[in-house]
C-alpha positions as a Python dict, from the first residue, in 0.01 Angstrom:
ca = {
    (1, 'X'): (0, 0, 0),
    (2, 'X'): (100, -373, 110),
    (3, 'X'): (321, -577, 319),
    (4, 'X'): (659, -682, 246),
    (5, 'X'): (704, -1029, 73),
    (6, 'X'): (954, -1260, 211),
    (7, 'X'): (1121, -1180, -140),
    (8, 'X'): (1186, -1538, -236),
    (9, 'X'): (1266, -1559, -609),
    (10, 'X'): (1422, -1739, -880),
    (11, 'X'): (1519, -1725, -1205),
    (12, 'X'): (1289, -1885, -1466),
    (13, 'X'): (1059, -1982, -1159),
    (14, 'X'): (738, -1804, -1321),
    (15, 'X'): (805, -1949, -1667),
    (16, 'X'): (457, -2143, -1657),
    (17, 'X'): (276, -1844, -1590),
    (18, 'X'): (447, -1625, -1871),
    (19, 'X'): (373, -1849, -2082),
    (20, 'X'): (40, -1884, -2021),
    (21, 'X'): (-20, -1495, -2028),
    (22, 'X'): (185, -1511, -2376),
    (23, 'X'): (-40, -1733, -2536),
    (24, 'X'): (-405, -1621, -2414),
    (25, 'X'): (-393, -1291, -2346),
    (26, 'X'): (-140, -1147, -2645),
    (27, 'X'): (-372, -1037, -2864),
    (28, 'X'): (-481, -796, -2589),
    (29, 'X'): (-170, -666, -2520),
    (30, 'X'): (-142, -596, -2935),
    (31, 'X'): (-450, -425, -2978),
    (32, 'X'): (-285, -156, -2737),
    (33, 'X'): (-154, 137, -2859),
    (34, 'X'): (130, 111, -2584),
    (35, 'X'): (73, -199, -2400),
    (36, 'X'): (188, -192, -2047),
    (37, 'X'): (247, -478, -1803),
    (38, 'X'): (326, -465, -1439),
    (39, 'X'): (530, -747, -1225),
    (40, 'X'): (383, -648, -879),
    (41, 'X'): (604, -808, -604),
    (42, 'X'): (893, -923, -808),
    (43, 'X'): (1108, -998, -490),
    (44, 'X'): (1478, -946, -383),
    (45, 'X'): (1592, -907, -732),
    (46, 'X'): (1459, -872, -1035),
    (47, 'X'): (1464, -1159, -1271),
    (48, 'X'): (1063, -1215, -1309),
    (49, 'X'): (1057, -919, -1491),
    (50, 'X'): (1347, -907, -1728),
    (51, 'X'): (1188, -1246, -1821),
    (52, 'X'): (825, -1120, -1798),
    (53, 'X'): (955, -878, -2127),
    (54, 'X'): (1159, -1115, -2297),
    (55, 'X'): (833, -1357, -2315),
    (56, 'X'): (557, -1074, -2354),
    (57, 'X'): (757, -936, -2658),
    (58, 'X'): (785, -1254, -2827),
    (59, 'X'): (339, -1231, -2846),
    (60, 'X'): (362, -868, -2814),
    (61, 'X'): (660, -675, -2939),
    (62, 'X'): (591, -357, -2798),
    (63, 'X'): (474, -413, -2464),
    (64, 'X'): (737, -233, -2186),
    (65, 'X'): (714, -415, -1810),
    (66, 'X'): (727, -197, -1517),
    (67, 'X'): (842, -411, -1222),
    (68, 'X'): (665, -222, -848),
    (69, 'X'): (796, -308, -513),
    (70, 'X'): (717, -193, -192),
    (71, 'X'): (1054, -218, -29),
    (72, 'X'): (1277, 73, -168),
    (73, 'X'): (1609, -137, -134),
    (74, 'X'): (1481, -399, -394),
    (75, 'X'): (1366, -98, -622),
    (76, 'X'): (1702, 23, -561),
    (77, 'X'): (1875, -251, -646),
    (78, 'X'): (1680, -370, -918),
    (79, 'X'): (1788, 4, -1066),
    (80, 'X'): (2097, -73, -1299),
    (81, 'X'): (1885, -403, -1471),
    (82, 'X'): (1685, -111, -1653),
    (83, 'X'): (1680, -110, -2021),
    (84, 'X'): (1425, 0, -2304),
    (85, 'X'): (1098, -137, -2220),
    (86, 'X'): (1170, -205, -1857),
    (87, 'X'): (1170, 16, -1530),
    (88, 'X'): (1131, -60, -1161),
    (89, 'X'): (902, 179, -904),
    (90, 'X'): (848, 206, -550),
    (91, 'X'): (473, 78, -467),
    (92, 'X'): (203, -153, -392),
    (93, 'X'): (-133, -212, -458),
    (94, 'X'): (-226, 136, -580),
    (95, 'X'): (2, 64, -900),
    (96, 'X'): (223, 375, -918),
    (97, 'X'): (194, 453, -1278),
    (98, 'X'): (-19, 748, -1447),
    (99, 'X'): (-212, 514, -1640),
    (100, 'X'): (-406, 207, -1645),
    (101, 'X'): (-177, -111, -1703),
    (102, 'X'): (-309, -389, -2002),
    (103, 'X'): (-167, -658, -1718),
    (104, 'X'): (-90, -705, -1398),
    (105, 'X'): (90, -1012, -1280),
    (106, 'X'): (95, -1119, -900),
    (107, 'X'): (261, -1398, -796),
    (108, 'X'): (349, -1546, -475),
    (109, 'X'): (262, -1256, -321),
    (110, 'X'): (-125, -1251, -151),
    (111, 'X'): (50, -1598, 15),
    (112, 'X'): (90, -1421, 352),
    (113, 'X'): (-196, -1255, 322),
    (114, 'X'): (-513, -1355, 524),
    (115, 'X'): (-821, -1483, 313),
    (116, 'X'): (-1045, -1201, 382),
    (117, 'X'): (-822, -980, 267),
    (118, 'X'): (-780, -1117, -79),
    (119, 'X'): (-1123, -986, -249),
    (120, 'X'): (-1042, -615, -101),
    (121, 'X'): (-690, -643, -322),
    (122, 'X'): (-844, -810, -582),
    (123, 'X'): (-1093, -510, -608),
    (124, 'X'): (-849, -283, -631),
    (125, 'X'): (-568, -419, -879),
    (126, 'X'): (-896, -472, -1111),
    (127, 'X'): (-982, -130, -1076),
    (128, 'X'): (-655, 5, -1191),
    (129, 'X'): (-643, -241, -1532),
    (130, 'X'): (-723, -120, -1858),
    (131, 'X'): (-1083, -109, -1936),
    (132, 'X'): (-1271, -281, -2183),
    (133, 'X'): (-1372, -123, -2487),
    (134, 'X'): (-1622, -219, -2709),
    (135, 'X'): (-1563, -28, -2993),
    (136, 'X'): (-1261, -218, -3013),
    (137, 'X'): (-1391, -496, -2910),
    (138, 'X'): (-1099, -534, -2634),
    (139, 'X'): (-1193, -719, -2252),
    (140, 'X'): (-991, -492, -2094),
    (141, 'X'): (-643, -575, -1842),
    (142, 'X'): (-596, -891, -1679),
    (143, 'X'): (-496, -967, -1348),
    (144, 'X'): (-299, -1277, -1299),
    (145, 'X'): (-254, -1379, -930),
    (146, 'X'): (-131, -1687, -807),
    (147, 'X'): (101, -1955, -651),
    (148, 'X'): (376, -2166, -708),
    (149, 'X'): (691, -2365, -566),
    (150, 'X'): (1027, -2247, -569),
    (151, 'X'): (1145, -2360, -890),
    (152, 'X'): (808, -2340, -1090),
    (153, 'X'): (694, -2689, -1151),
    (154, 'X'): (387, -2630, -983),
    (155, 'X'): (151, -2331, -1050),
    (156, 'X'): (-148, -2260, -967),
    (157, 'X'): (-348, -1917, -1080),
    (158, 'X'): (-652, -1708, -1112),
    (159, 'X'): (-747, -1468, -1397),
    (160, 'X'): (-965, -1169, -1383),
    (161, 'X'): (-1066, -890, -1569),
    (162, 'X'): (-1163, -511, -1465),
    (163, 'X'): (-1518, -704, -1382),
    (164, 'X'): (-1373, -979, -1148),
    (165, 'X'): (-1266, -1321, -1164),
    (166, 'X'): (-1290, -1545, -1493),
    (167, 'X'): (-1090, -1840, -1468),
    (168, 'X'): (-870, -2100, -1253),
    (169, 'X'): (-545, -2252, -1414),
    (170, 'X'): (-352, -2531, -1319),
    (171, 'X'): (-18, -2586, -1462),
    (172, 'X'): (287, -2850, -1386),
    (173, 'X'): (579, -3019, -1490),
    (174, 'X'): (398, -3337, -1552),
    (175, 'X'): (653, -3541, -1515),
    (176, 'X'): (771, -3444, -1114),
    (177, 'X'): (371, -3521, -1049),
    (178, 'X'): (233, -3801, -821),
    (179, 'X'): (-143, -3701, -916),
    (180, 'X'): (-332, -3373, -994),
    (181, 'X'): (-424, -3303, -633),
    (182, 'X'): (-45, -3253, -546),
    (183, 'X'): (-105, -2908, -711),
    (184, 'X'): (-359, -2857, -353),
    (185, 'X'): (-47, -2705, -173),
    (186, 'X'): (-46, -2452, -427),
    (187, 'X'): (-372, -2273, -474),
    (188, 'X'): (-412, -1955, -476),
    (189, 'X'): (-474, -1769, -89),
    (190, 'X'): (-875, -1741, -222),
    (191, 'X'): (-914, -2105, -246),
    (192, 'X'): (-642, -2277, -34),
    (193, 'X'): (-807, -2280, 238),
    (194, 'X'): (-1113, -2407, 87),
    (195, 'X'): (-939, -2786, -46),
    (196, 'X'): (-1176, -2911, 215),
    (197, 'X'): (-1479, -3129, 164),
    (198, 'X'): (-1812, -2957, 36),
    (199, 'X'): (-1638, -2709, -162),
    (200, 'X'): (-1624, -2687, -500),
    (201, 'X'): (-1235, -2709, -507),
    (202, 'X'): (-1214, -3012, -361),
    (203, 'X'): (-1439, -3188, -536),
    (204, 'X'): (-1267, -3100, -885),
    (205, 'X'): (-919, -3228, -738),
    (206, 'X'): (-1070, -3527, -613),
    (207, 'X'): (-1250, -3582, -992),
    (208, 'X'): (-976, -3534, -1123),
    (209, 'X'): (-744, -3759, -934),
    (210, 'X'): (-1023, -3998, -1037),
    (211, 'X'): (-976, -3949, -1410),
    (212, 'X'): (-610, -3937, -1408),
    (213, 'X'): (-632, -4331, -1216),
    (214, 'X'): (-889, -4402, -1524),
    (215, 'X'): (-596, -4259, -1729),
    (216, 'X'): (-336, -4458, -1614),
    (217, 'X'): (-277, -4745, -1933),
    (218, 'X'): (-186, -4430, -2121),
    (219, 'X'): (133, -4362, -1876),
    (220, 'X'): (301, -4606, -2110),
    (221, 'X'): (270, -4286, -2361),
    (222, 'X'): (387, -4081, -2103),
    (223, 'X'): (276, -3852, -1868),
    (224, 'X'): (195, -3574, -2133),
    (225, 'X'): (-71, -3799, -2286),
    (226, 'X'): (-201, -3921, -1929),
    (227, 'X'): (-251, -3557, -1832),
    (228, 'X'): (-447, -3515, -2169),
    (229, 'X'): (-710, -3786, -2130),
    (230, 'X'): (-783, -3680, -1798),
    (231, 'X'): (-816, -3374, -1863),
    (232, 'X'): (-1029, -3447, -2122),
    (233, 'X'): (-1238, -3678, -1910),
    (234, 'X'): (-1329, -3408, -1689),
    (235, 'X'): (-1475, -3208, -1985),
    (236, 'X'): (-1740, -3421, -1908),
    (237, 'X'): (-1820, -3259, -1588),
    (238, 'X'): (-1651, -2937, -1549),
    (239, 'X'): (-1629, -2584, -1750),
    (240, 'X'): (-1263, -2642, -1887),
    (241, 'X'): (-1245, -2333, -2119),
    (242, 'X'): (-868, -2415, -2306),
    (243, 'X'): (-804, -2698, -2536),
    (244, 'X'): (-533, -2979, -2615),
    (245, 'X'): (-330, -2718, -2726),
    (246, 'X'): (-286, -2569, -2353),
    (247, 'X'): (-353, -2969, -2205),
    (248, 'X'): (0, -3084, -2400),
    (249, 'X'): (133, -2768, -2169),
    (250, 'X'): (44, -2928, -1851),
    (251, 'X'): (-210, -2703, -1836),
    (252, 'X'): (-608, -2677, -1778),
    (253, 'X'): (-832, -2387, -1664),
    (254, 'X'): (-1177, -2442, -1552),
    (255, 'X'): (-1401, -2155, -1511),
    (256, 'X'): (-1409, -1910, -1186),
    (257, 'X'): (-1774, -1985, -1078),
    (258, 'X'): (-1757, -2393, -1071),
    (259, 'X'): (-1450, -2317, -819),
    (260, 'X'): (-1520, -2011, -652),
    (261, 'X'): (-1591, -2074, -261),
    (262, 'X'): (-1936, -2150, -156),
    (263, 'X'): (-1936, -1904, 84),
}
C-alpha cells in the first residue's frame, strides 16, 4: 500500500535522524524482548538501513532492522546486503511483518504525498507499532517521519506514538546554516505547507530567527554555542522538551500541539 518514491538516497544522509532515535528512544527498544525496527522507503539501495542497525545496536544491541519497499526490484536488489539482524520485504504502509514493530522510521518519503493524505498514513503506521504497556511501564513504538536534503545537513521530523503525534525536531549542521528558518524547506509534508503567517509554525521560525539575531555576539564561540542560546531563549516561550545535551547536537524539539496546524 503506497506510491513509489523517487528512490533518492545516500549514504550517511539520515545520520541526524539515527542518532536522534539512538539517544531518546533506546531504552524502548531495550526493554523489548526482541526489538524490531523498520526502515520504510529506504530507496534504490539500501544503505539507510545497514546504517539504521549499525547505530540502533550501539543503544540497543539486539534490535534486528527490517528494511520494506514497495518496488520489488529495490527489494531485490537490496537481497545479497542481508546479514544477521537485517532483512528486506516487499511492502508499504501495511508493514509486512507478523508482528508489531518497536519503530518505524519514514523518511523522505510522505514528500510526494498530498497533505490530506498524511494523517490517514499516519493513522495507520501508528496502528501497527508496538503498544504501550503499563505493567512495564513502556510508551509503546515510535514513528519517526520526516524530511531532509540530500546529504543530511538539514532534518526536519515528527515523532509519534501508537496514540498520535508527540513532538517536532529540528536538526542541522550548524555550521552550513544562514538562520533557523532555512530548515522551512524541510518540514515535514504535515506542516510545510503551513510556514505561512497565522500558523503556529511560522511563528516559532520567525521567534526563533529572532533569538538566534539576539544570539549573534556568541558566533565568536561558534555556531554550536549560538545555536544553544537561542535555543535556550526560546524556552522562554515555547514547549522545548530536550536539553543542552541534544542543543550541542544541533538539535531542538518542541512539542506537537504548539506546532500542529490550526486547522
Amino acid at each position: 500500500m503506497g506510491t513509489v518514491t523517487r528512490g533518492t538516497t545516500n549514504p550517511n544522509r539520515l545520520r541526524r535522524m539515527d542518532r536522534w532515535i539512538a539517544a531518546t528512544h533506546g531504552a524502548e527498544l531495550r526493554r523489548a524482548a526482541d526489538p524490531l525496527a523498520v526502515d520504510l522507503g529506504y530507496g534504490a539501495a539500501p544503505w539507510t538501513a545497514v546504517e539504521l542497525l549499525a547505530r540502533l545496536r550501539t543503544a540497543a544491541p539486539r534490535t534486528r532492522v527490517v528494511g520494506v519497499e514497495i518496488d520489488p526490484a529495490r527489494v531485490a536488489a537490496a537481497r545479497p546486503y542481508e546479514r544477521d539482524g537485517l532483512a528486506f520485504r516487499h511492502g508499504g504502509f501495511e508493514i509486512p511483518l507478523a508482528r508489531r514493530p518497536q519503530l518505524i522510521r519514514a523518511a523522505n518519503v510522505l514528500r510526494q504525498y498530498d497533505e490530506a493524505e498524511v494523517a490517514g498514513v499516519w493513522q495507520r503506521l501508528c496502528a501497527r507499532l508496538a503498544p504501550a504497556d503499563a505493567a512495564t511501564g513502556t510508551r509503546g513504538g515510535l514513528l519517526v517521519e520526516g524530511t531532509c536534503d540530500e546529504i543530511g545537513r538539514r532534518h526536519v521530523w515528527v515523532a509519534l506514538g501508537p496514540e498520535g503525534p508527540r513532538t517536532v525536531t529540528f536538526a542541522a549542521r550548524l555550521g552550513s546554516l544562514g538562520r533557523p528558518s532555512d530548515l522551512a524547506e524541510r518540514l515535514p509534508k504535515a506542516l510545510i505547507h503551513r510556514n505561512v503567517p497565522g500558523e503556529p509554525v511560522h511563528a516559532f521560525l520567525r521567534d526563533f530567527d529572532r533569538a538566534w539575531a539576539a544570539a549573534a555576539p556568541y558566533a565568536s564561540y561558534g555556531a554550536r554555542q549560538r545555536w544553544m542560546r537561542a535555543v535556550r531563549d526560546l524556552t522562554g516561550h515555547w514547549p522545548v522538551t530536550d536539553g543542552p545535551g541534544r542543543w550541542r547536537q544541533g538539535e531542538v524539539t518542541v512539542g506537537w500541539t504548539a506546532l500542529a496546524p490550526r486547522s
